[in-house]
N, C-alpha and C positions, 0 to 999 in steps of 0.2 A: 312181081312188083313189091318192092316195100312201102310200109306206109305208117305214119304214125296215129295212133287215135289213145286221146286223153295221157298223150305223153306216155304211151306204153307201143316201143318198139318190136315190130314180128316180120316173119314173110312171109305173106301171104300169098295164094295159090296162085300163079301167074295164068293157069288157063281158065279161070273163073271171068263172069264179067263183073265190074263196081255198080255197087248198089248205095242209092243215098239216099237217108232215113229222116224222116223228120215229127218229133214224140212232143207231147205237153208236158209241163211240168206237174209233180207232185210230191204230195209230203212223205211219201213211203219212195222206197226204192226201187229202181226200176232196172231190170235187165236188158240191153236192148241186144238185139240179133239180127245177121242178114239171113234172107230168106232163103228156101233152098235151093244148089246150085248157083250163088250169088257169094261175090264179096263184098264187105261192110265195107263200104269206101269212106263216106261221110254223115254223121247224124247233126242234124240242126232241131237244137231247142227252141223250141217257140217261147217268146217274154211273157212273164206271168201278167194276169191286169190282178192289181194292187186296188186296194181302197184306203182312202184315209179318211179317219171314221171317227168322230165329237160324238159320246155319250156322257149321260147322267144317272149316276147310278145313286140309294138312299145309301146311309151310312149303316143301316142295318141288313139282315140277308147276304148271300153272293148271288152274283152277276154275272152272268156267260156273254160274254161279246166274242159275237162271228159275223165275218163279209155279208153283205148284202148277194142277193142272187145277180149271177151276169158275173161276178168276182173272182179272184182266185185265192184270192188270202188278205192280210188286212199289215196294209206298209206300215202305219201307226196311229194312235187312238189318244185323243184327248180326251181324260174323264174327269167331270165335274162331282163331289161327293157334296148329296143334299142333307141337310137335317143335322151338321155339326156347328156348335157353340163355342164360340172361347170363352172360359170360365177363369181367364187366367187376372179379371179385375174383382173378383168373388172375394169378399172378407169375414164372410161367417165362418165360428166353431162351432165345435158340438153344443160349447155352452149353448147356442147363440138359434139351437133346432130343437123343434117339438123332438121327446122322446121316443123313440122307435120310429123315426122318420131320417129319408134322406135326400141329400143333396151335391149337386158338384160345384166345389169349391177349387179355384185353380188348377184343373183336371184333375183332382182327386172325389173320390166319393168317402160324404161324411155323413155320420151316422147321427142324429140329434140327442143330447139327454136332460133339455127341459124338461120338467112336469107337467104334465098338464092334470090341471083338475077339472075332473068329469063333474061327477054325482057327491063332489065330500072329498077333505083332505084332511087326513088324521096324521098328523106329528109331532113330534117332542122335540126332538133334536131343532129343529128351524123354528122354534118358537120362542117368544120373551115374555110370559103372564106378567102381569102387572097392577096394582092397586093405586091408582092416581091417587093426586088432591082432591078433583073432582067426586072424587068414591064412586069411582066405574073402573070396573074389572077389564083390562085392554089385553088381547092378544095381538102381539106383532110379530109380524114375520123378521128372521134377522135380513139383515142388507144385504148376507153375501147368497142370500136361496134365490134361487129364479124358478117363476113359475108361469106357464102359461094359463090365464084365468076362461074359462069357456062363457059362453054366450046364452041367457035363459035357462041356467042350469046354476044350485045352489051348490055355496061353498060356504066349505066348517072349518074353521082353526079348532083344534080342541087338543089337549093337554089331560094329563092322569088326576087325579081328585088329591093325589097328594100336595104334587106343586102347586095348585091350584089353593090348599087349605094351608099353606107354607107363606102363599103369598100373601094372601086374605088374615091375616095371622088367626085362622082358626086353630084352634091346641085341645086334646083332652078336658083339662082342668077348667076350662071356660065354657066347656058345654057339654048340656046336662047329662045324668049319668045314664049309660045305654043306647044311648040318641048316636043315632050315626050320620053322616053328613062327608060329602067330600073323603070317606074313607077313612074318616076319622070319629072315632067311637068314645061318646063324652065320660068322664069320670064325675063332674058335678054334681056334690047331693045338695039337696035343698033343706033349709035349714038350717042356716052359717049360725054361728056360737057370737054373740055379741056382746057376750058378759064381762070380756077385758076392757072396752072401750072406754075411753074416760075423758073426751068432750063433754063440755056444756052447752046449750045455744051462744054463750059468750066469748068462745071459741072457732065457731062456724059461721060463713059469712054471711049476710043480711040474706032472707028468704032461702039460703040455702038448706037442702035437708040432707039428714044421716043417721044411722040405727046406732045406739048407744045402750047395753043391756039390754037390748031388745027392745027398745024404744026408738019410734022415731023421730028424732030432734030437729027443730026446725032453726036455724043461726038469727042470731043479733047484733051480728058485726056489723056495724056501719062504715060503707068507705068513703075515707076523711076527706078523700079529693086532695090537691094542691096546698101543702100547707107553709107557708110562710113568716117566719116571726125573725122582727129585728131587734138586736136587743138584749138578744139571749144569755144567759148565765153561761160561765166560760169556768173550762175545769182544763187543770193542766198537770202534768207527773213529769215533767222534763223529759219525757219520750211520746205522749199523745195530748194535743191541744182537742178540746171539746167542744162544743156548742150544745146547753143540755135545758129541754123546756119540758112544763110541766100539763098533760091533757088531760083537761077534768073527765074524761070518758075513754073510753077501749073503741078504739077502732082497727080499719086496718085501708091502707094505701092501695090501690091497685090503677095500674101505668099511670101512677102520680108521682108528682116528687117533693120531698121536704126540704125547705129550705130557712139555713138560720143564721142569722149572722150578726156581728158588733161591730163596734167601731173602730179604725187602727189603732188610735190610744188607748183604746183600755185591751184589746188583741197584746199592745206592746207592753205595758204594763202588767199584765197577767203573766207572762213569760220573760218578766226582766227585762228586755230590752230599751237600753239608756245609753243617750249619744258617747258618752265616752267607752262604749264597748265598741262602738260602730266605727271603721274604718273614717277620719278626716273626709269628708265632701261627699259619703258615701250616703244615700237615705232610704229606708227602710221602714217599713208600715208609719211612715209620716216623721221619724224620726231620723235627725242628719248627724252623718258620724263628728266626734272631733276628738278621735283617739290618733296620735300622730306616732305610736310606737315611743320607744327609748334611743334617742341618739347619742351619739358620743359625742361627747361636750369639747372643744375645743382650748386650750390650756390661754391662760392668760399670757397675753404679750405674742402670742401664734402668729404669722404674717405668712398667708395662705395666696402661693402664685399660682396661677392657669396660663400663664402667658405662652404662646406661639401654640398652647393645645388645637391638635387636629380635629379636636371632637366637635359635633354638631349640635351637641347638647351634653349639660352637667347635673342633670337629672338626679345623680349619686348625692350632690349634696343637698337634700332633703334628709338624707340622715343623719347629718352634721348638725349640733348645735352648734351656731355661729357666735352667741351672745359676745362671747370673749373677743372678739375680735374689734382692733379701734384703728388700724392701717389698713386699708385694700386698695393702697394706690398702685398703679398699672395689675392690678390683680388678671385682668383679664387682657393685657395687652397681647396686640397681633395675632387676636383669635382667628384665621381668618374664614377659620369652617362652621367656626359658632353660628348657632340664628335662632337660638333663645336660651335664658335662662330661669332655674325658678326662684321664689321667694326664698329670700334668710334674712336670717336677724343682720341688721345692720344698726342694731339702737346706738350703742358705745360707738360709732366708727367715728372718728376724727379729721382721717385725712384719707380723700379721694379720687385725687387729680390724677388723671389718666387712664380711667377706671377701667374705660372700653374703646381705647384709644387703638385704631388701623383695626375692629371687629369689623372689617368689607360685609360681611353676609348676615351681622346680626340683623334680627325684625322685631322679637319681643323681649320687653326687657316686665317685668311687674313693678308695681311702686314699693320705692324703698325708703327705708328710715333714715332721712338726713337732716335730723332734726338737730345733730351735733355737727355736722358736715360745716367749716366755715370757708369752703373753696371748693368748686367744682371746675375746675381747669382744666379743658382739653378731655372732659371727660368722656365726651360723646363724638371724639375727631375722628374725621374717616370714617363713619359709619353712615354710607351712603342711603342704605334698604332699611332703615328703622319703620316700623308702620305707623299710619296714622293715631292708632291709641298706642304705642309708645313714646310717640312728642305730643300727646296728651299727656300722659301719666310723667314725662320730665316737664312741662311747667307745671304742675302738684309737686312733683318735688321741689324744685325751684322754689316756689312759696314758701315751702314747710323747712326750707333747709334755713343753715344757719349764715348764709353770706348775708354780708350788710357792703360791703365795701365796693362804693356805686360804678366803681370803671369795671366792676367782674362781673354786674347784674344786669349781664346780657346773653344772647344767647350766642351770638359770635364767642364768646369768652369762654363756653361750656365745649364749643367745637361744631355746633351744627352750621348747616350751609344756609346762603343764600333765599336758598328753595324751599329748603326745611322750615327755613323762619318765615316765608311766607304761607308756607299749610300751616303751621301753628297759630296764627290768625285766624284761620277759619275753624279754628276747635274751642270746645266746649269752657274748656278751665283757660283761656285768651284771656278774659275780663279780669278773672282774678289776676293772675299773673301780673297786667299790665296794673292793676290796682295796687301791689305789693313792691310795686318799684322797676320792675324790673322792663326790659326791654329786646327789641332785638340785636343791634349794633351794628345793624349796617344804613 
């Protein structure tokens, strides 16, 4: 008979009879055999019984896990590990650990290198000695040392006697000779030499004392307090003004102050200062300038036009002597950017008609000499933005000018408007005006 067993083909002894076998399972290997006079026909294995086995084991030690009895091996095993920490939200450093201690920090093990102070901490390096205002000797630890401080147990900052006498400014020469201190050994003899000294008590201030030739001087300086004098004699070299008083006695000032002084006039007068050195309009220790500089004088018969200039001001002729001048009629016509101008001579001027005839933007004009003027025609036409004090300041002209001839002594006739001649009524030099003939013409 053939037969197969575990996929291994043979022939087997056909005058045998079949023998069928049935074995346990195990972890070692196993031979099996038919008995004797017997053919191995069939083996049946018998199913293992399996455990499924939940243990807990600590995280330190090993652990032997095996079936329970009755079992035959262990199908598989849930294990619980007790006694582990996540350390992975941990943010201490070394800085941050006592010395020679440790701990785990985001699953590492760290090692601590604070200080700690037992019984006393002797250092240099992490120290700051110091000499207050106060006059107390401070030791401070610097900011960057860390140290952990212990509980009923004393602690010493302490420093070498040098720094200590560096700080303190102890030195040789200040202390006595031999004497030692802080590590510092005095040179000091006693007995100082006082026979240079050449103070008097008149010299040294009130109750104060001092060794002079070997005497001890007691001072007679009295301090003067606040002293004030007005009035003062005045000393001058054209490079330092003074203020110089006389004290019938020797004193001496302390957080006082001395105070002297005169009056502008005689301040001005001491140092020369006279209005014709002083700038026109300018004033100065009470004195007002009326130095106008040197102009260039204008030639006789000159007839000086600005007419259609774009300027906003003719400022420049301030340095113009005008004297010579007896025409300026249309002198400034069709200014139309003008909107002021300043004083000149207009004593000699004759004829004026037109003066400031289409000036749109003029506003100030100053008062002029029209003391020779015998016509003012059209002089102020167009000039819509004149201000209030310059149709003041034109009826003062008006008055002081030389028109008599009654159909021109108006002010329609000079050029102003409607409007104009009504604010001119409400202004100050109105009375006279109207008192000297003249009118407005409408």
């Amino acid at each position: 008979m053939e037969r197969q067993f575990y996929g291994v083909a043979g022939n087997l002894e056909p005058d045998k009879p079949d023998q069928n076998k049935t074995v346990t399972p195990s972890t070692v290997e196993q031979v099996i055999r038919a008995d004797t006079g017997y053919e191995l026909a069939q083996v049946t294995v018998e199913a293992m019984n399996l455990q499924s086995k939940d243990v807990t084991i600590n995280q330190n030690g090993t652990t032997t896990i095996t079936p329970d009895t009755g079992y035959d091996g262990l199908s598989d095993v849930d294990v619980t590990v007790s006694g582990i920490l996540d350390t992975s939200d941990a943010t201490a450093i070394a800085d941050d650990i006592a010395s020679g201690k440790t701990a785990y920090v985001n699953g590492q093990k760290v090692t601590g290198n604070i200080l700690v102070a037992n019984n006393g901490l002797y250092t240099e390096g992490n120290l700051s000695p110091r000499l207050d205002v106060d006059n107390y000797l401070h030791f401070t630890t610097n900011k960057s040392y860390k140290l952990i401080l212990p509980q009923n147990a004393p602690i010493e900052l302490a420093s070498r006697g040098s720094v200590i006498a560096q700080v303190i400014g102890l030195t040789p020469e200040i202390l006595k000779k031999d004497e030692t201190v802080l590590g510092v050994t005095g040179t000091l003899e006693a007995g100082i030499d006082t026979s240079d000294a050449t103070a008097t008590a008149d010299d040294i201030a009130f109750n104060k004392t001092a060794y002079v030739n070997n005497q001890k001087i007691t001072g007679n300086l009295q301090n003067k307090g606040n002293i004030s004098v007005s009035g003062t004699e005045l000393t001058y070299n054209n490079y330092y003004l003074g203020f110089r008083i006389l004290l019938n006695e020797r004193g001496i000032i302390s957080n006082n102050t001395i105070t002297l002084s005169n009056s502008n006039s005689s301040v001005a007068n001491k140092i020369g200062l006279t209005a014709d050195k002083l700038k026109k309009d300018e004033t100065v220790l009470g004195i007002t300038g009326t130095y106008e500089g040197t102009k260039a004088v204008l030639p006789v018969g000159t007839k000086l036009s600005l007419s259609g200039t774009t300027a906003t001001n003719v400022d420049w002729l301030n340095n113009i002597d005008t004297q010579n001048l007896t025409d300026i009629r249309n002198m400034f016509y069709s200014a139309v950017n003008l909107i002021s101008i300043p004083l000149i001579n207009t004593t000699n001027v004759t004829l004026a008609t037109n003066l400031f005839y289409g000036c749109t933007n003029l506003q100030n004009i100053p008062i002029l000499d029209f003391s020779k003027v015998d016509s003012l025609s059209n002089m102020f036409a167009s000039c819509p933005n004149l201000s209030n004090e310059t149709l003041n300041n034109i009826l003062y002209m008006c008055v002081n000018s030389a028109v008599y001839v009654a159909g021109t002594m108006n002010l329609r006739a000079i050029g102003l408007s409607s409007t104009q001649a009504e604010t001119c009524q409400t202004l100050s030099n109105w009375d006279d005006f109207v008192a000297a003939g003249w009118s407005t013409g409408y």
